[in-house]
C-alpha positions as CSV (number, residue, x, y, z in Angstrom):
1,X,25.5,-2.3,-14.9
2,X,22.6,-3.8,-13.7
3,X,20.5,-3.0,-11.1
4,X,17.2,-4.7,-9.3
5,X,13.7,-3.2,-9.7
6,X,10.3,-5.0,-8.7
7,X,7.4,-5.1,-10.4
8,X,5.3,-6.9,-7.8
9,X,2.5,-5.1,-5.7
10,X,5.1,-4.2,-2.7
11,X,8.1,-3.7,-5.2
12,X,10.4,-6.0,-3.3
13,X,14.0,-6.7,-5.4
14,X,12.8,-9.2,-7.5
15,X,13.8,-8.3,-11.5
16,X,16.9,-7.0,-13.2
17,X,16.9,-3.8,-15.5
18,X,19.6,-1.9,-17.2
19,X,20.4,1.2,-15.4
20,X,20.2,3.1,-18.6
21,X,17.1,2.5,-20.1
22,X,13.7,1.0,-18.1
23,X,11.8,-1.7,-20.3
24,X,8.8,-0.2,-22.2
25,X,6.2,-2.1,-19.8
26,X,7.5,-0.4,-16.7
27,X,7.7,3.1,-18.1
28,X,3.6,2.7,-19.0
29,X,3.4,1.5,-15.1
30,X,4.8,4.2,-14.3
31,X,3.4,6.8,-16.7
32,X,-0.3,5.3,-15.7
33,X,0.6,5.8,-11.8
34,X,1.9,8.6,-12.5
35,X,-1.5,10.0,-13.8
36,X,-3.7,8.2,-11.6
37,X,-1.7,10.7,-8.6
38,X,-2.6,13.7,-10.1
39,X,-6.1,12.3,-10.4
40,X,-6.2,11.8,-6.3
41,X,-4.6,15.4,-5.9
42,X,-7.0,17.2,-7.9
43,X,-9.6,15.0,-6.2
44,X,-8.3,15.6,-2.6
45,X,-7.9,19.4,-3.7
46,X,-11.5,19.4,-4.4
47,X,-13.2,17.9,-1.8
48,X,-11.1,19.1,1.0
49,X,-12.4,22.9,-0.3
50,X,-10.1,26.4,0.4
51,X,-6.9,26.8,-0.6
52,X,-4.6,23.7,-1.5
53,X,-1.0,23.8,-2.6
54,X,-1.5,22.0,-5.9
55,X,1.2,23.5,-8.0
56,X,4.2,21.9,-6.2
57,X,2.1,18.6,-5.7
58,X,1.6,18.0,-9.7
59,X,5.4,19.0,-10.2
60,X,6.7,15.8,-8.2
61,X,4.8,13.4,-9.1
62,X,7.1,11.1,-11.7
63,X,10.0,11.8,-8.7
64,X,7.8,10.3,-6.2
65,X,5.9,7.1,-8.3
66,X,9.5,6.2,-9.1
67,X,11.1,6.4,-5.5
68,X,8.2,4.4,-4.0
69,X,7.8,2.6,-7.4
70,X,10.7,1.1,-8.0
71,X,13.7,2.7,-5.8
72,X,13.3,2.6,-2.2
73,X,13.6,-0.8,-0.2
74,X,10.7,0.2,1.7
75,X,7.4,-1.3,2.0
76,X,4.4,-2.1,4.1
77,X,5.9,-5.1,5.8
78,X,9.5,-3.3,6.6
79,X,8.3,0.1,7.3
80,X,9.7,-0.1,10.6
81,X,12.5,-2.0,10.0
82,X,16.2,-0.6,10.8
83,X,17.4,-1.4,7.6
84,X,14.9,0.3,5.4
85,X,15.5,3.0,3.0
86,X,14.4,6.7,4.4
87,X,12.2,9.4,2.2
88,X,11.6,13.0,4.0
89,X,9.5,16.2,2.5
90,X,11.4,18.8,2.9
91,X,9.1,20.6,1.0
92,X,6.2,19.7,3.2
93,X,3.7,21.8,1.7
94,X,3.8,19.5,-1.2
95,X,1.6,17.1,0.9
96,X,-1.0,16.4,-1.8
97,X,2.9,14.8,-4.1
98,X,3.1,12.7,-1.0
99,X,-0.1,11.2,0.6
100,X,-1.9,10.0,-2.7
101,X,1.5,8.0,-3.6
102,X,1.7,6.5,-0.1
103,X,-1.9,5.6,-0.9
104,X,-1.6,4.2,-4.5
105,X,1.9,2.5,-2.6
106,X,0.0,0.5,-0.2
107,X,0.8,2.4,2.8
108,X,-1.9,4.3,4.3
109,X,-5.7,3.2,3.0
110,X,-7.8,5.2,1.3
111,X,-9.9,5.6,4.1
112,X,-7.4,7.4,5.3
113,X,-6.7,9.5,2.6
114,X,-10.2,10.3,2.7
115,X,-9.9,12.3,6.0
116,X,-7.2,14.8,4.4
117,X,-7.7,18.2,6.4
118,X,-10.9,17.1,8.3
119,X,-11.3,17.7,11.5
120,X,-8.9,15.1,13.7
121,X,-7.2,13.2,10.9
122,X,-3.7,12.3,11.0
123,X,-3.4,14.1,7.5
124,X,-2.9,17.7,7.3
125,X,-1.6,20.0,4.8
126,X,2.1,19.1,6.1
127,X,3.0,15.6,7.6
128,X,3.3,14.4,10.9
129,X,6.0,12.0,11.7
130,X,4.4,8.4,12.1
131,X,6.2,5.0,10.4
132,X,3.1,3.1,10.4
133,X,2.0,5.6,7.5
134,X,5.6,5.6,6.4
135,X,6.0,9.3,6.9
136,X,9.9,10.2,8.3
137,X,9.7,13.4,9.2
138,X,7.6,16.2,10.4
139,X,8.0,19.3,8.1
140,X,6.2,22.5,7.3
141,X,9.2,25.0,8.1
142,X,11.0,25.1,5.3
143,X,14.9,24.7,4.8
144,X,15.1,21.7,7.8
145,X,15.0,18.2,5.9
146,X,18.4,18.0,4.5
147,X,19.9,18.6,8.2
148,X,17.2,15.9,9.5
149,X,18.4,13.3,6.4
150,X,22.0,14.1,7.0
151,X,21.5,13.2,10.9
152,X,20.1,10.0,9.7
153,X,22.5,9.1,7.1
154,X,25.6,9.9,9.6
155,X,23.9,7.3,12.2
156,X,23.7,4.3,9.9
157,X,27.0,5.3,8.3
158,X,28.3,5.0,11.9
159,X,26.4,1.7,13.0
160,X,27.2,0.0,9.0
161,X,24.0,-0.2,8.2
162,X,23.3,0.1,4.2
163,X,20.4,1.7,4.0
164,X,19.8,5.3,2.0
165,X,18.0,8.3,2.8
166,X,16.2,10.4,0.1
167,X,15.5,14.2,0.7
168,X,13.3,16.1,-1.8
169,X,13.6,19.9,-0.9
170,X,11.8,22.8,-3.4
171,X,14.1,25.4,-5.2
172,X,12.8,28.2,-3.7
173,X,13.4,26.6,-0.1
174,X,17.3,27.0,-1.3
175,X,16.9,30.6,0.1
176,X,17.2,29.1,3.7
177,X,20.7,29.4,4.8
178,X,20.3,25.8,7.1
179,X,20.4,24.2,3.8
180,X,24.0,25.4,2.7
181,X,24.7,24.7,6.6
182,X,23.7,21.2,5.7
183,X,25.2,21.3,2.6
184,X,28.8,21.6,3.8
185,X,28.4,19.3,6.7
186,X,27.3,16.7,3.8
187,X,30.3,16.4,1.6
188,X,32.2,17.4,5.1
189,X,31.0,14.0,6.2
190,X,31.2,12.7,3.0
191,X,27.7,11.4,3.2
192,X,27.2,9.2,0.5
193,X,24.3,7.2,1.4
194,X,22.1,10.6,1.0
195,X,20.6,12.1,-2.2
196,X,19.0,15.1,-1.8
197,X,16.8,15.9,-4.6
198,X,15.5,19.6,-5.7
199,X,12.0,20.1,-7.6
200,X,13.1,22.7,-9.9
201,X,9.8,24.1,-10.8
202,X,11.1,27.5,-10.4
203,X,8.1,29.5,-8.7
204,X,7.7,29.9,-5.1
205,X,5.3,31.2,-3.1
206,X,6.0,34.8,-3.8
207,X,6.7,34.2,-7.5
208,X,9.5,33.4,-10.1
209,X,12.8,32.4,-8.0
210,X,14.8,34.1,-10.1
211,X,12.8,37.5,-9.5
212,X,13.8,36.6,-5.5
213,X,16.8,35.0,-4.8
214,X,17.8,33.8,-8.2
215,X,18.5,30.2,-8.1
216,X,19.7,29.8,-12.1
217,X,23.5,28.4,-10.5
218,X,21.7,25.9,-8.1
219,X,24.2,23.5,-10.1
220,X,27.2,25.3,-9.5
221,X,26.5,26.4,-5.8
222,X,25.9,22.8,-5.0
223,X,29.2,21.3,-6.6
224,X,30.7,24.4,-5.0
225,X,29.8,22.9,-1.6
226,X,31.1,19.2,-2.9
227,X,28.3,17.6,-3.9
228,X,28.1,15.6,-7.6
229,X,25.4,17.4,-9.1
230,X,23.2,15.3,-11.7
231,X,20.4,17.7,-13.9
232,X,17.6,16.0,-15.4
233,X,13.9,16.2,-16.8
234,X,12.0,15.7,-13.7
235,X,9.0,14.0,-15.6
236,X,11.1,11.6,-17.8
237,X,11.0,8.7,-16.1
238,X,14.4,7.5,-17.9
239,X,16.6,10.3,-17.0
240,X,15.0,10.0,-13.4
241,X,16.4,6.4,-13.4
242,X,19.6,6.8,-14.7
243,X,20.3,9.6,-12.6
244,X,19.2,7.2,-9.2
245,X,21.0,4.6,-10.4
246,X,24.7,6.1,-10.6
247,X,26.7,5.2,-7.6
248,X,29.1,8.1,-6.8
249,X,31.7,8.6,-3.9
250,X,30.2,12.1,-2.9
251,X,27.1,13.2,-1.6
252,X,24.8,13.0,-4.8
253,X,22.2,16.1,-6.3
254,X,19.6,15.1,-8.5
255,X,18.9,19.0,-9.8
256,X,15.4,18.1,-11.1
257,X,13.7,20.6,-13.5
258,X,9.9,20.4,-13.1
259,X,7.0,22.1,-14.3
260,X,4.7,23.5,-11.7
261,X,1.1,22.2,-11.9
262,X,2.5,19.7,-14.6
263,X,-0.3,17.8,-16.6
264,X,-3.1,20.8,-16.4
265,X,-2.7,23.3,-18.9
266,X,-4.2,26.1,-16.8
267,X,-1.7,25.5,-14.3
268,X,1.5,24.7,-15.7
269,X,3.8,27.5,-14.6
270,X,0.8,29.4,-13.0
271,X,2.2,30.8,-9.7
272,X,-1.5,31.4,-8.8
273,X,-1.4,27.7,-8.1
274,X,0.8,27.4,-6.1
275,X,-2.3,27.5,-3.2
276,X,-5.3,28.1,-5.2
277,X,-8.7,27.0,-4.8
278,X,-10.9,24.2,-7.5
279,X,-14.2,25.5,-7.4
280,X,-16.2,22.5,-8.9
281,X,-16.0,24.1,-12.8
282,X,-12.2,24.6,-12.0
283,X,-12.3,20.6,-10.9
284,X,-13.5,18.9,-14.0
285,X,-11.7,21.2,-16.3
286,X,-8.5,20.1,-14.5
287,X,-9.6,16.5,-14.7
288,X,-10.5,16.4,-18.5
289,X,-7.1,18.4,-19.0
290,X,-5.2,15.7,-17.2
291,X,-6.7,12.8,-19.7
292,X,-4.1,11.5,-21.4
């Protein structure tokens, strides 16, 4: 099976790959995007001061280079086109996963960026609904984006439109019982122009999710409620692909398993970063753990 992946600046369908393996030359583009994001959150983290929820930023950052990368039929000319492909946060605080991808994606400037949490910008630590910065959905309750993706997905279902609708929720957001509510209505429906995708990091805010409400049968309770459940490496940008790439006739569950505040070794699976503060010694030790 083939399938057709860009590799110009606005990622338009232009080249064909295998759906099994992506050619060596796009995996470096993506491994070098990859780490220029988690150089802009660190950055943004910095110079915005206070507390910043970095943790769950850093632990979807390969998910998100690859949606907006190569996956989505979206970009900066048919962002408010019917017939483009639909991305929602669920997990809004992880913000600082999402703007500096728009940015490095071509579709909000860096001057933009540059006004994360100051005083009147568009960009606050959740997002705002508004399509001319591509953003779907307004989210900072947690436990609300799958019903919001499955409303979408129903409506071009309905009108025949071929378009596809991406959710990324967190593992702890799981707890929420409007998830499982959402969760039956999906395969209900039998939705399957939706994936919903969960960043398995496996902290959340109040620590270890499996100290809480112990998530460890995330795959099972999701087939459970009739969805085809696909694990994978979060940060291999193969496994990523093959898992997008697999056309299935139920709604489809990319089980992700992440590492929180992936590529600094002081913050992989630190809950204290889950919204901690980079005083300005913190900062370059992040960014000269990061190098490559």
């Amino acid at each position: 099976m083939k399938l057709r992946i860009s590799q110009d600046k606005y990622y338009k369908l232009t080249e064909v790959y295998d759906m099994n393996e992506l050619p060596n030359h796009v995996l470096k583009r993506l491994s070098d995007e990859a780490y220029q994001v988690r150089n802009k959150i660190l950055e943004l983290s910095f110079k915005s001061g206070g507390g910043q929820h970095i943790g769950g930023g850093m632990s979807m950052v390969e998910i998100m280079c690859y949606l907006y990368g190569l996956k989505l039929n979206l970009n900066i000319k048919n962002k408010n086109s019917f017939d483009r492909d639909r991305f929602i946060l669920s997990k809004g605080h992880g913000v600082l996963g999402f703007y500096p991808v728009l940015n490095k994606y071509g579709f909000i400037s860096d001057e933009l960026l540059s006004t994360y949490k100051t005083e009147g910008s568009e960009l606050i630590s959740h997002p705002i609904r508004n399509l001319d910065n591509a953003i779907e959905s307004s989210n900072g309750s947690l436990g609300h984006g799958l019903s919001y993706g499955l409303g979408i997905s129903l409506g071009l279902k309905s009108l025949n439109v071929k378009s596809k609708v991406y959710v990324l929720l967190g593992d702890g957001e799981c707890n929420e019982g409007s998830v499982w509510e959402a969760a039956m209505s999906g395969s209900a429906l039998n939705l399957t122009n939706i994936t919903c995708i969960i960043d398995n990091n496996r902290f959340q805010s109040d620590g270890p999710t499996n100290e809480i409400i112990n998530c460890v049968d995330l795959e099972n309770r999701w087939k459970a409620f009739g969805w085809e459940v696909i694990k994978i490496d979060g940060h291999d940008f193969n496994e990523i692909h093959r898992a997008f790439s697999l056309t299935l006739d139920k709604p489809k569950l990319i089980l992700a398993s992440t590492i929180k505040g992936k590529g600094v070794d002081f913050m992989e699976n630190n809950n204290a970063w889950h919204h901690g503060r980079l005083t300005e010694v913190l900062y370059q030790e992040a960014i000269k753990a990061l190098e490559p």
